[in-house]
C-alpha positions in Angstrom: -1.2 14.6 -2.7 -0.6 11.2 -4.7 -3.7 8.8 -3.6 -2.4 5.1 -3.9 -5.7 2.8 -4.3 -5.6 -0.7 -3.0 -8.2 -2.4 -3.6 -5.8 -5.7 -3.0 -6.2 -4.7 0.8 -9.5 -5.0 0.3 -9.8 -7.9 -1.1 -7.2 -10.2 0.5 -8.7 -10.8 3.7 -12.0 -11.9 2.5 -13.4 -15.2 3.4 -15.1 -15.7 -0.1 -12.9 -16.2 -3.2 -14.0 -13.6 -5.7 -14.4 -14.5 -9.0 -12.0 -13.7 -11.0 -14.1 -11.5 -13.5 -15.6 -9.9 -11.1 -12.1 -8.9 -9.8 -11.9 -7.4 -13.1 -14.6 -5.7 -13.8 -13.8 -3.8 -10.0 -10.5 -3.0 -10.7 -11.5 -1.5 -14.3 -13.7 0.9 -12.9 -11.1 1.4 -10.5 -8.6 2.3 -13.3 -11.4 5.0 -14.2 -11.3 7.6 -11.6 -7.9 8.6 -11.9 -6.2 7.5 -9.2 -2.1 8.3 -9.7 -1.8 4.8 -8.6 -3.7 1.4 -8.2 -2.6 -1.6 -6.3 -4.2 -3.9 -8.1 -3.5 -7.8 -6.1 -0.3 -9.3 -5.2 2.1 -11.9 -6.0 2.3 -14.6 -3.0 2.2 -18.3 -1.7 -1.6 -19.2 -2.4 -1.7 -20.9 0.3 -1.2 -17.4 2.3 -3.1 -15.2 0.3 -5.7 -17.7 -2.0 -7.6 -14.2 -3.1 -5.2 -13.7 -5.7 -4.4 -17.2 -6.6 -5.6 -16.3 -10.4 -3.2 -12.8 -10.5 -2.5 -13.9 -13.9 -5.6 -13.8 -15.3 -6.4 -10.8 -13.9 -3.6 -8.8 -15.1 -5.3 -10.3 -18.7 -8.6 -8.6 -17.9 -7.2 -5.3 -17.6 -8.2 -2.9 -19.8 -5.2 0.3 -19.2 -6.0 1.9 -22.6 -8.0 5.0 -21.1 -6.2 4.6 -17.7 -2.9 7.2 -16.5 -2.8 5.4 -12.9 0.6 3.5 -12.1 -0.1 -0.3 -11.8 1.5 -1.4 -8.7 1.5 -5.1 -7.3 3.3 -6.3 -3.9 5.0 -9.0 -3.7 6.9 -11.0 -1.1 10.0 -12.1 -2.1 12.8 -12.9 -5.2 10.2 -15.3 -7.0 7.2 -12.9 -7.1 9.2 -9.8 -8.4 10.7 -11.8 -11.0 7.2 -12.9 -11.8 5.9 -9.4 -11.7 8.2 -8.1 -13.7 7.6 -10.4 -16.5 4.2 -8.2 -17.2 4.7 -5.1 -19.2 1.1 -3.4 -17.4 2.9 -3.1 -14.2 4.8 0.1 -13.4 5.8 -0.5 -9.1 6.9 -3.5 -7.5 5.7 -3.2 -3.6 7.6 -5.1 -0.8 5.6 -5.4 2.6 9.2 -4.8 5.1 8.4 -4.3 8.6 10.6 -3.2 11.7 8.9 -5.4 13.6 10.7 -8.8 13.6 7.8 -10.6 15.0 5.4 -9.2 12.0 8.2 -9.6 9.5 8.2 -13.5 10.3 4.3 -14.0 10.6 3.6 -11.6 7.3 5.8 -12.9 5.1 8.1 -16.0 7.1 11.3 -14.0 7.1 13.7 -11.5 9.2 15.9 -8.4 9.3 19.1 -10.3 6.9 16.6 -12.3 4.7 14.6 -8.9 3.7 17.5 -6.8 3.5 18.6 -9.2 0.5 15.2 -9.1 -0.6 15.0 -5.4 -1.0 18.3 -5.7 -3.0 17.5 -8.3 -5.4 13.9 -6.8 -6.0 15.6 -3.4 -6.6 18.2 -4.9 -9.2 15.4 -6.6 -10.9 13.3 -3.4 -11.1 16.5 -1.3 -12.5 16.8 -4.1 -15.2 13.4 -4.0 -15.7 11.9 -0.4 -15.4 10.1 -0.8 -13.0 9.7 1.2 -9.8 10.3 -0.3 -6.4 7.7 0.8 -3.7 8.9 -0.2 0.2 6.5 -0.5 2.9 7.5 -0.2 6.7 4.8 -2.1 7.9 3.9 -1.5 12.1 6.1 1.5 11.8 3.9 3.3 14.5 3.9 0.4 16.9 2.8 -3.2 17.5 0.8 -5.8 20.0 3.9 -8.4 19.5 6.0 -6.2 22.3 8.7 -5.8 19.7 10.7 -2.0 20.0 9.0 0.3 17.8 10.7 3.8 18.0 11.8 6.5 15.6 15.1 6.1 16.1 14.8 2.3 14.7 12.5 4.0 11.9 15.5 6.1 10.9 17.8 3.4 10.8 16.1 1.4 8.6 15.1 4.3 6.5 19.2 5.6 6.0 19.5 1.8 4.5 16.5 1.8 2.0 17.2 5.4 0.8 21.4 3.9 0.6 19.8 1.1 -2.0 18.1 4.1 -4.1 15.0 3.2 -3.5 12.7 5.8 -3.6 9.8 5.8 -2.1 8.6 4.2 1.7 5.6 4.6 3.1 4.9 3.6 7.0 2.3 1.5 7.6 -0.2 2.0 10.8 -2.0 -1.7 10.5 -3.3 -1.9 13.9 -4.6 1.7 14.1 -2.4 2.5 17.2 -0.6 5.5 15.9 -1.5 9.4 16.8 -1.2 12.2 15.5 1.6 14.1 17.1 3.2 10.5 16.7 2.9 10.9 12.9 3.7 14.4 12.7 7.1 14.1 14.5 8.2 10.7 12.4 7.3 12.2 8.9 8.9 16.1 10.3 12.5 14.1 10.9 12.1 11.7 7.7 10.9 14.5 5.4 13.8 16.5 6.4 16.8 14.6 6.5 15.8 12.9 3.0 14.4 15.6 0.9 15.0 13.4 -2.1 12.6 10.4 -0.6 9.2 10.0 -1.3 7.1 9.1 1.9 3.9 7.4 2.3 1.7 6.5 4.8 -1.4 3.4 5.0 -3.6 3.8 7.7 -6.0 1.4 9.5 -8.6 3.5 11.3 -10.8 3.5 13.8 -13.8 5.6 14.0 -13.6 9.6 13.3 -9.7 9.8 14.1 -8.7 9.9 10.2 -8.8 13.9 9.4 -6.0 14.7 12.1 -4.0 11.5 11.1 -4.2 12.8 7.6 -3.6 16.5 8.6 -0.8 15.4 10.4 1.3 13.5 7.8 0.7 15.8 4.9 1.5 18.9 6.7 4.6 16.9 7.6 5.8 16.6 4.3 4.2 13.1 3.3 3.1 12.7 -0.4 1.7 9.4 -0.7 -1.7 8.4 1.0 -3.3 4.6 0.8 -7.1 4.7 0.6 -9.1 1.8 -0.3 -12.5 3.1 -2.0 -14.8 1.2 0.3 -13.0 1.3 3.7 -12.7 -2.4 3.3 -9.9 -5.2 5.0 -7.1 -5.7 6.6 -3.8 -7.7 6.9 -4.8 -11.3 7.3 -1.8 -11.4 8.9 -2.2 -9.3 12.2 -5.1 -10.8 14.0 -6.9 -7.0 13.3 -8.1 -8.8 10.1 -11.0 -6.2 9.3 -9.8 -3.4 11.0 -10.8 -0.9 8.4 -8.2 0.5 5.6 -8.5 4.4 5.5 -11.6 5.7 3.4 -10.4 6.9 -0.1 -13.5 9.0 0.3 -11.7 10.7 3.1 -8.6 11.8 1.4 -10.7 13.3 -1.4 -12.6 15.0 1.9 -9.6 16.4 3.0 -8.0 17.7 -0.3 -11.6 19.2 -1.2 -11.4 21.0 2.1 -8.0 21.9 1.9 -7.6 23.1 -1.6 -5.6 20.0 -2.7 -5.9 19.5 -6.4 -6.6 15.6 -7.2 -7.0 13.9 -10.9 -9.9 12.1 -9.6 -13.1 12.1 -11.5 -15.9 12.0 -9.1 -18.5 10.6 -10.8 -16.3 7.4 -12.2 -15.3 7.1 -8.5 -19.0 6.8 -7.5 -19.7 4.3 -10.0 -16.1 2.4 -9.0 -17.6 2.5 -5.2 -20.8 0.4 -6.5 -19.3 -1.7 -8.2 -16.6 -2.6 -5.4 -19.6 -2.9 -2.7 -20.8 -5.3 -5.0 -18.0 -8.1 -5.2 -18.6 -8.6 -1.8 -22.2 -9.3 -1.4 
């Protein structure tokens, strides 16, 4: 089990700017626990996302020197992974794609052609650049817009990312819509017919549904889970603004229970909790 923290999902839908130290001094602790991988802010119009209107000066807070997690920022198109891969401390470029066309346009003003030549022109620039490109399928479980959501679409669009060599795609449940048995069967197909792939998954959840959503995909064959370390946020984006993210506290639940080795330290994680409840009060 990989645990991907992203305290940038936390953060981005919040009403209050954050200052920017204080972004810093979160996502330090943050760099702390261990976590294989921290999604640290993103790369976007300001005008979309003003949270991380000061990304650069956060990047020049971080302190990595006693941190192994992968520094991952998302971005949204050409501009921001060029930008993104002028900084040596990040490792993964993350692209938010979506199969739905109607979230595609309203997350990040563009469709089906315009993202496919995204996706290549972020992937060139990461091969030039050593970096590693993340792709997110984002309502891959289903959406309130009435757009087709099926598995067979899924597929489809997964045959063309895995073409590009991209390696890794995680599915993205923003509106908390998807089931169990839903998520078993899509990761049981996709874990099969691309053994090479890395999958994730980033939930949204609603009350005590998490463990069997969890069970589900890992049993399934997924190896990357999303977790943000106070349950905070939401896509800005959706109109399910603060529909929870998934618990980190839960995936370290479930590997305790199951016997599922983690790096995390658990006291630095408590102390990184703290001091993430606190940028928001």
């Amino acid at each position: 089990m990989i645990i991907l923290e992203t305290p940038r999902d936390a953060m981005q839908g919040l009403p209050g700017f954050i200052p920017t130290q204080k972004k810093v001094e979160a996502l330090n602790e943050i760099l702390r626990v261990g976590f294989d991988i921290v999604d640290i802010g993103s790369f976007v119009s300001d005008k979309a996302i003003p949270q991380f209107a000061d990304m650069n000066e956060v990047i020049a807070g971080l302190d990595i020197s006693g941190s192994d997690s992968d520094i991952f920022i998302l971005v949204a198109n050409e501009k921001g992974g060029e930008t993104a891969s002028e900084f040596q401390e990040i490792d993964i470029i993350g692209f938010p794609f979506s199969t739905s066309p109607t979230f595609l346009k309203k997350n990040i003003n563009s469709n089906f052609v315009k993202a496919e030549r995204t996706i290549d022109r972020l992937q060139n620039i990461c091969v030039k650049t050593g970096k590693k490109l993340f792709i997110y399928f984002s309502m891959a479980f289903g959406n309130p817009y009435g757009d087709p959501e099926t598995p067979g679409l899924i597929y489809e669009w997964t045959e063309k990312i895995v073409s590009k060599e991209v390696t890794t795609i995680s599915l993205s449940d923003i509106t908390g819509v998807a089931t169990p048995g839903q998520i078993g069967e899509i990761y049981s197909n996709l874990t099969a017919d691309f053994p090479e792939t890395e999958f994730g998954i980033h939930l949204h959840v609603k009350g005590g549904d998490w463990y069997d959503k969890i069970d589900a995909a890992y049993k399934n064959g997924c190896k990357v889970f999303d977790g943000v370390i106070n349950g905070l946020g939401g896509c800005p984006m959706t109109g399910y603004e603060l529909l929870g993210n998934l618990p980190t506290g839960n995936l370290i639940e479930y590997a305790d229970k199951n016997n599922i080795p983690l790096r995390v330290d658990k006291k630095r994680f408590e102390k990184a909790f703290l001091t993430s409840m606190e940028i928001i009060r």
